[in-house]
LOLUM-63975 format. One line per field, with one value per residue (C-alpha): residue number from 1; x, y negated, z. Coordinates in nm, 4 decimals. Example, Ala and Ser with C-alpha at 12.3 -4.5 7.8 and 13.67 -1.06 7.14 Angstrom:
<sites>
n (1:2)
X (1.2300:1.3670)
Y (0.4500:0.1060)
Z (0.7800:0.7140)
</sites>
This chain:
<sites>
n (1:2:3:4:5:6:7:8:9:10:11:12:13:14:15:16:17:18:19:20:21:22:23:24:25:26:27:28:29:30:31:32:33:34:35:36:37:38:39:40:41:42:43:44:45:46:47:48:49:50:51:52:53:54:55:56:57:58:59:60:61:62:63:64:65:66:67:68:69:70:71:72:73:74:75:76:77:78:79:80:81:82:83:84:85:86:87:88:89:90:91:92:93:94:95:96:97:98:99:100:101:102:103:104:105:106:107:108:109:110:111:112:113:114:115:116:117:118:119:120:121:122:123:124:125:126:127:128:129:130:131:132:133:134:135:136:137:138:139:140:141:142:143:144:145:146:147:148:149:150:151:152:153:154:155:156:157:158:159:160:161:162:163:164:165:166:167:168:169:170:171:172:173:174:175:176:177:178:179:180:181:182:183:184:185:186:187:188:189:190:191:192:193:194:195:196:197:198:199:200:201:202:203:204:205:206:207:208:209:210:211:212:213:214:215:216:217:218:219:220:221:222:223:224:225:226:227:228:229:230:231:232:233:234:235:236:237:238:239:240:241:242:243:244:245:246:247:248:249:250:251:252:253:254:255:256:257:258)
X (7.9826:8.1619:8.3688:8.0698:7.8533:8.0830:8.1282:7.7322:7.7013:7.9967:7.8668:7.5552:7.7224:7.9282:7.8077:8.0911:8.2637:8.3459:8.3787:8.4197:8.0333:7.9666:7.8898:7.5416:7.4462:7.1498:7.0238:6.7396:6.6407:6.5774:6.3482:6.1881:6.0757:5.9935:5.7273:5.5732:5.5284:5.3414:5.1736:5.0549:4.9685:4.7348:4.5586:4.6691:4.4247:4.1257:4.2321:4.5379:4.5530:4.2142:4.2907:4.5909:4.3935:4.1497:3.8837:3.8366:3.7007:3.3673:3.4607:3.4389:3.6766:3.8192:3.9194:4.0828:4.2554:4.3682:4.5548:4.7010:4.8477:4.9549:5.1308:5.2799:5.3971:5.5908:5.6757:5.8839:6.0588:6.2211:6.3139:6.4836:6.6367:6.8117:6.9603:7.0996:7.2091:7.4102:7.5999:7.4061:7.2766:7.2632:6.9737:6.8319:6.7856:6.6727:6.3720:6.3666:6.1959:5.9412:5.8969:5.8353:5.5238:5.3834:5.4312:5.2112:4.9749:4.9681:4.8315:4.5886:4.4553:4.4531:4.2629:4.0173:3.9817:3.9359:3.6311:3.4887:3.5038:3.3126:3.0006:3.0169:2.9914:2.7261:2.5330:2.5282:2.4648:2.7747:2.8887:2.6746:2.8231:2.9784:3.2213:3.2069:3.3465:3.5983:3.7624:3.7661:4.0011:4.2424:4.2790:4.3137:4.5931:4.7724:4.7633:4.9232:5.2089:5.2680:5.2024:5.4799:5.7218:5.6924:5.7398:6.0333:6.2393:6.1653:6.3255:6.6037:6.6828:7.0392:7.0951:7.0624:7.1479:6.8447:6.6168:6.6505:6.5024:6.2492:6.1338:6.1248:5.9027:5.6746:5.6380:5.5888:5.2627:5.1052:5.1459:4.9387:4.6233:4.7515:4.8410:4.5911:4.3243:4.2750:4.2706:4.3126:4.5926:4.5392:4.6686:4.7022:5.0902:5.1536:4.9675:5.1813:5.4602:5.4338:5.3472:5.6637:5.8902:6.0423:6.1391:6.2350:6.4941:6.6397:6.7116:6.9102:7.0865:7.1536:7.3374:7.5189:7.6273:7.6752:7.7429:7.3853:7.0457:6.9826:6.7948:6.5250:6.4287:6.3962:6.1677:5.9418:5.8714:5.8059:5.5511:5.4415:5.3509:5.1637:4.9564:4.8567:4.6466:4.4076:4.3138:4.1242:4.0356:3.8174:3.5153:3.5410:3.2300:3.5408:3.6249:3.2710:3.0852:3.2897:3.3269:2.9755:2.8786:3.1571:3.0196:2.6567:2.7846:2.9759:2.6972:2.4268:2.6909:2.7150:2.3570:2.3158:2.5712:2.4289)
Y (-11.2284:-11.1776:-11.4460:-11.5676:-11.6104:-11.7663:-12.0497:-12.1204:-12.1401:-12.3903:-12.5771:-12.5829:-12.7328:-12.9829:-13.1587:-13.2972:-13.0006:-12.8510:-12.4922:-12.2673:-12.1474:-11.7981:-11.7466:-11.5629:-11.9091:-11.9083:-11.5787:-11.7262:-11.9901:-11.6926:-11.5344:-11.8774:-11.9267:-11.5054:-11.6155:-11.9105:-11.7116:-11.4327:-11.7359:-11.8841:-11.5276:-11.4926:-11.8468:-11.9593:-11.8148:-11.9394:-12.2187:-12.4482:-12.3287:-12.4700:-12.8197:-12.8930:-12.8722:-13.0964:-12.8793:-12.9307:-12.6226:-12.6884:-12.5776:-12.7573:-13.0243:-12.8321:-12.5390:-12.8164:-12.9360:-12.6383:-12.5567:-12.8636:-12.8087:-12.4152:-12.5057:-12.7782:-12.6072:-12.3710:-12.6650:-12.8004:-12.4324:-12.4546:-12.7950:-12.7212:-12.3811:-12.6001:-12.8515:-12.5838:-12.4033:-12.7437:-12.7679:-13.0853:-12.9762:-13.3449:-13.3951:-12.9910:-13.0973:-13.4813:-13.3053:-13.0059:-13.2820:-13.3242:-12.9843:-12.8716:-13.1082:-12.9474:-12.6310:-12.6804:-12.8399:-12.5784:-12.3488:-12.6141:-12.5951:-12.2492:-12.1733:-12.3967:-12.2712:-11.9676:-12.0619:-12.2293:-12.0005:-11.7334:-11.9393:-12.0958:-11.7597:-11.5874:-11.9465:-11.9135:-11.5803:-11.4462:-11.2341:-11.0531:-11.1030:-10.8117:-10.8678:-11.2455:-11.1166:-10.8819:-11.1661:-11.3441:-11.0813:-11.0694:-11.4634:-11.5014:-11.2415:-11.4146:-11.7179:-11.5735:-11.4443:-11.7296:-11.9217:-11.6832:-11.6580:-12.0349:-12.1131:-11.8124:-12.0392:-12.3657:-12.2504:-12.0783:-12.3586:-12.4471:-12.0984:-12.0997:-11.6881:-11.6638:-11.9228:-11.8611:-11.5123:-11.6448:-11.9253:-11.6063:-11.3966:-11.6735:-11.7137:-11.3229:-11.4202:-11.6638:-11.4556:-11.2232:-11.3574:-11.4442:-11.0541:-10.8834:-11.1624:-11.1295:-10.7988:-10.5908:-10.3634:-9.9968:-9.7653:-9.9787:-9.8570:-10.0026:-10.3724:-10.3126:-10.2340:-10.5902:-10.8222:-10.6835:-10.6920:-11.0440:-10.8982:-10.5848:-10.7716:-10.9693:-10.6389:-10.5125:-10.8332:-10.7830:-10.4147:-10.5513:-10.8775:-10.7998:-10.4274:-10.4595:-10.5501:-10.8684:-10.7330:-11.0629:-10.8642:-10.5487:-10.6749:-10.9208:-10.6190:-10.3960:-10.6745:-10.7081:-10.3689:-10.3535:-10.6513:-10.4572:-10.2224:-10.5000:-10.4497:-10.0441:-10.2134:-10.4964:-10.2622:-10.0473:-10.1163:-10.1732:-10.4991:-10.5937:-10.5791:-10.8577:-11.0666:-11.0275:-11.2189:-11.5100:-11.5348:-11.5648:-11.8341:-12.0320:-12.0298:-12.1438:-12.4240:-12.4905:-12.5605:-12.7977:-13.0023:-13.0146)
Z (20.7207:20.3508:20.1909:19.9576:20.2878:20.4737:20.2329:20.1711:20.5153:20.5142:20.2660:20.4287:20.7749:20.5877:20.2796:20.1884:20.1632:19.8185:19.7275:19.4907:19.4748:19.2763:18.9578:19.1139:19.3365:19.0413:19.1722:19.4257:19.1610:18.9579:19.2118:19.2711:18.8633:18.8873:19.1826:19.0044:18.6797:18.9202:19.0059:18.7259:18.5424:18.8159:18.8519:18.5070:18.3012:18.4871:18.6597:18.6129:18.2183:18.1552:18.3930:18.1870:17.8770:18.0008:18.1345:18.4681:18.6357:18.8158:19.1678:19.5071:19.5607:19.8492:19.5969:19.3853:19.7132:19.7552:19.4297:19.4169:19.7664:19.6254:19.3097:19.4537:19.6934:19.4459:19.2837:19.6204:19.6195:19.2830:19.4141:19.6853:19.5933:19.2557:19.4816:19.7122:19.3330:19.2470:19.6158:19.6840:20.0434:20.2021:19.9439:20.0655:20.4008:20.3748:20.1354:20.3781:20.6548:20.3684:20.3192:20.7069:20.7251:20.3655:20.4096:20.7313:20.4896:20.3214:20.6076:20.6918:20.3451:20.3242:20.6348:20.5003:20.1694:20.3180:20.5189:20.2456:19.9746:20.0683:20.1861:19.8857:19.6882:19.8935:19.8746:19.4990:19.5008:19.3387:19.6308:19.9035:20.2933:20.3024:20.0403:20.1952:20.5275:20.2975:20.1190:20.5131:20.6513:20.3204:20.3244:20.7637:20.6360:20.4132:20.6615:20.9403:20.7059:20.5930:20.9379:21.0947:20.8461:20.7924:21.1536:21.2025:20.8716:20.9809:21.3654:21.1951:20.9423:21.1106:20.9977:20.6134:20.5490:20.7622:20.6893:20.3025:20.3354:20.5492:20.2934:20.0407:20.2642:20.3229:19.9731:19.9229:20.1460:19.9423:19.6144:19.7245:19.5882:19.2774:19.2073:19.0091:19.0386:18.6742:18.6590:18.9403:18.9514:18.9987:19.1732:19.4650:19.5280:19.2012:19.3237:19.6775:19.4418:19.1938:19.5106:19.7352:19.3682:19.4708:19.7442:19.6253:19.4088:19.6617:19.8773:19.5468:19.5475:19.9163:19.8647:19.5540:19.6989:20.1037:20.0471:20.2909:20.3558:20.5707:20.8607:20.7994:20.4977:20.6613:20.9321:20.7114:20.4522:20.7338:20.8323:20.4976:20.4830:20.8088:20.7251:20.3737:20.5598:20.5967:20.2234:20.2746:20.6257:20.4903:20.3210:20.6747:20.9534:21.2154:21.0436:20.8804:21.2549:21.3140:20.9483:20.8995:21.2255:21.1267:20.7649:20.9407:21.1436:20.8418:20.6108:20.9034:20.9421:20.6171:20.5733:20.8813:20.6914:20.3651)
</sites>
């Protein structure tokens, strides 16, 4: 561990504390606003743009839930990566308690979301169920991402170097359908390429800062990469024989309940 780590983590341990921080401390509250603008260029335009001027999308309530939940979400990360920023750690890890419960709300919400969506686009006719059970794989995706990265940084919070990157990869997870929902990004290397970039730059900061690459980074973007074969997978028969059945089963449920 290099001088700079050595006295975050000491911070981290002791509140009270005070050190010298580094003129770069800034450098994951920079990644933090880079994610939320990735954010809000992909649901801003049709969605939280529109609800701040006063037009409230018509979508199910769920859907509303559900951004709330996202862009709050972000919302906590800036947060909590400032007060890390400005030494005041105490305050980190009092909201951190906060935060463990949310972002567990968050998968909640998102599992949910992604049941409901696609019945309510084939029931409206906007999508048939084979692009229904397409959209199912992609979102279960993103879930378990976030649901293991999550889980991995809330175990390793007593370890900050760790749980940090963790947070980050989590984070990665959840961007992913906000890249290129306007419009989508072609060739897919270059979409891979623009959804891994907050990562990317962290690795960068990694070499330049510990002269190496955290080995959390290294195994969540090998993950990462892994779980984006899912995307040429969800048009195949292999996964459609079995989201076809589950979208079958949603929307039959969904009309016994309306």
């Amino acid at each position: 561990m290099n001088s700079t780590e050595r006295s975050a983590t000491n911070s981290i341990d002791n509140p009270n504390r005070t050190s010298v921080r580094p003129p770069f401390r800034w450098f994951y509250m920079g990644i933090a606003v880079f994610m939320t603008v990735l954010v809000l260029n992909g649901f801003g335009p049709g969605y939280f743009f529109p609800l701040l001027g006063g037009n409230v999308p018509e979508v199910h309530w769920v859907i509303h839930l559900h951004g709330a939940i996202f862009i709050g979400w972000m919302a906590l990360l800036l947060i909590q990566v400032a007060l890390v920023a400005l030494g005041k750690t105490s305050s980190h890890r009092k909201l951190g308690s906060v935060g463990i419960a949310y972002g567990f709300s968050v998968l909640l919400m998102g599992l949910i979301a992604g049941f409901v969506t696609p019945v309510l686009h084939v029931s409206s006719g906007e999508w048939d169920v084979d692009r229904a059970a397409g959209f199912l794989l992609v979102i279960l995706g993103d879930m378990a991402l976030w649901g293991g990265f999550f889980g991995a940084a809330v175990f390793y919070r007593r370890k900050p170097q760790i749980h940090k990157r963790l947070i980050l990869l989590a984070t990665v997870a959840l961007l992913f359908a906000a890249i290129g929902r306007n419009q989508p990004i072609e060739p897919l290397i270059l979409q891979l390429a623009v959804w891994l970039s907050p990562i990317l730059l962290a690795m960068a900061f990694d070499l330049w800062s510990r002269k190496r690459i955290h080995p959390a980074y290294l195994i969540g973007t090998a993950i990462l990469l892994i779980a984006y074969l899912r995307i040429p997978l969800r048009t195949s028969e292999v996964w459609l024989a079995v989201g076809r059945p589950i979208i079958e089963v949603l929307l039959r449920l969904s009309e016994r309940v309306s």
